[in-house]
N, C-alpha and C positions, 0 to 999 in steps of 0.2 A: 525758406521753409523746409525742413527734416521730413522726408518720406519715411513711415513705420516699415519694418521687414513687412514682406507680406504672409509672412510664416513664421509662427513664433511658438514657442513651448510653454506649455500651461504650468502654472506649481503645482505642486504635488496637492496641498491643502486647496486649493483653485479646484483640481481634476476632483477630490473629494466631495465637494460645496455642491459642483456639478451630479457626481453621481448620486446623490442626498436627494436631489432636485426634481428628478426625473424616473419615472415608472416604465418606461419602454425602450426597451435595447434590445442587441441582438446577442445572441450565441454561438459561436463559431466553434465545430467541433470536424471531428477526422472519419470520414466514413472510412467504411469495409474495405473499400476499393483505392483508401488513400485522397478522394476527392476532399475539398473543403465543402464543409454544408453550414448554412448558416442559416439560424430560425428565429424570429421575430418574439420577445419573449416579457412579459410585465414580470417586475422584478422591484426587490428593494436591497437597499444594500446600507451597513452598518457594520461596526467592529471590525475590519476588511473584508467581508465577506458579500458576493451576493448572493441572493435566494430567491431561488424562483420555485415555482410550482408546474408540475407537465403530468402528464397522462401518460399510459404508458405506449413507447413507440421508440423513434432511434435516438431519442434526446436519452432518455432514461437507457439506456440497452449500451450507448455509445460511450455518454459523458463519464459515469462515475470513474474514477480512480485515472482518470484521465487529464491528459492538459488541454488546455481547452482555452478560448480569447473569448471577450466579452466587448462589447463598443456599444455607445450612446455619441449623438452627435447633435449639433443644431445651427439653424441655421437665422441670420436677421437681415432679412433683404432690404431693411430701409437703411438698417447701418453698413450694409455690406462686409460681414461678420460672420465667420461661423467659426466652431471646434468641434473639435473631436477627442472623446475618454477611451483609450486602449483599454483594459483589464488583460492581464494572463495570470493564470493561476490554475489550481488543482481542482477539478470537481470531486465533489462525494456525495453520493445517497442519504441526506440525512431525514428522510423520511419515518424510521425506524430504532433510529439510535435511543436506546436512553440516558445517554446523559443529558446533564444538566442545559448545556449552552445549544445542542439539536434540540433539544425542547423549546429553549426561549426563542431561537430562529424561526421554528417553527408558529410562533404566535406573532409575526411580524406582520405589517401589514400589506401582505402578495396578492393584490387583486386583479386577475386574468381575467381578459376582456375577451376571450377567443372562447367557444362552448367547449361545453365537457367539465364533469367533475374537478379533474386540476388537482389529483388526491395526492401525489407524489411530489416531492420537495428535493430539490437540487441546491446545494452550496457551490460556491466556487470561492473558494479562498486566495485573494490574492495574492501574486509573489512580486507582479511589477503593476505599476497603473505609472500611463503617461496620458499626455494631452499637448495636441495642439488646438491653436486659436491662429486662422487665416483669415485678411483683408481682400476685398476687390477691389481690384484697382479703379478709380473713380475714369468713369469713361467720357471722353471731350463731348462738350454741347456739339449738336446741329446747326 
């Protein structure tokens, strides 16, 4: 019998399927001081882009015009299965814009489950998305 790697790369359209699927990922951006900060964020994503919604604090002040990583993961402990979505890409303020395409984003459906208004709108337009999908290795009976 053929052992699966236990470490495998997601397709691209796979890693897409995924990010369609799921509302809660995080955001990884570059503080002041050079540190990585990462913030827990409901999001939706379409056209390559994702969109979330924040309030104003170091998400808003930090990200725009920024490069910035995005990740969703998951996990299935009966199959001993999980993956993982990268996103890297560009953030931008599309709170404000009037064009056409920040308008339609802006009607997308971003529903943040953390209090507070949530008036301000973040893109991040991707430039790479990967994925892996990891196996546990099946552990001997007792």
């Amino acid at each position: 019998m053929r052992h699966r790697d236990p470490l495998e790369n997601v397709a691209q359209a796979e890693c897409v399927r995924l990010l369609k699927s799921q509302h809660l990922g995080r955001i990884g951006i570059v503080g002041r001081d050079g540190q990585p900060l990462i913030f827990p964020v409901n999001y939706f994503f379409d056209e390559g882009v994702v969109v979330l919604r924040t309030d104003p604090g170091t998400k808003l002040e930090l990200a725009p015009e920024a490069r910035v990583s995005f990740e969703i993961d998951g996990w299935d402990a009966a199959a001993g299965q999980g993956w993982s979505v990268l996103v890297l890409g560009l953030a931008h303020d599309i709170t404000d814009p009037p064009d056409a395409w920040a308008e339609r984003m802006r009607r997308w459906p971003v529903r943040p489950v953390a209090p507070g208004s949530r008036q301000h709108w973040l893109g991040v337009w991707a430039n790479q998305i990967t994925g892996r999908r990891f196996y546990q290795e099946p552990r001997p009976a007792r």
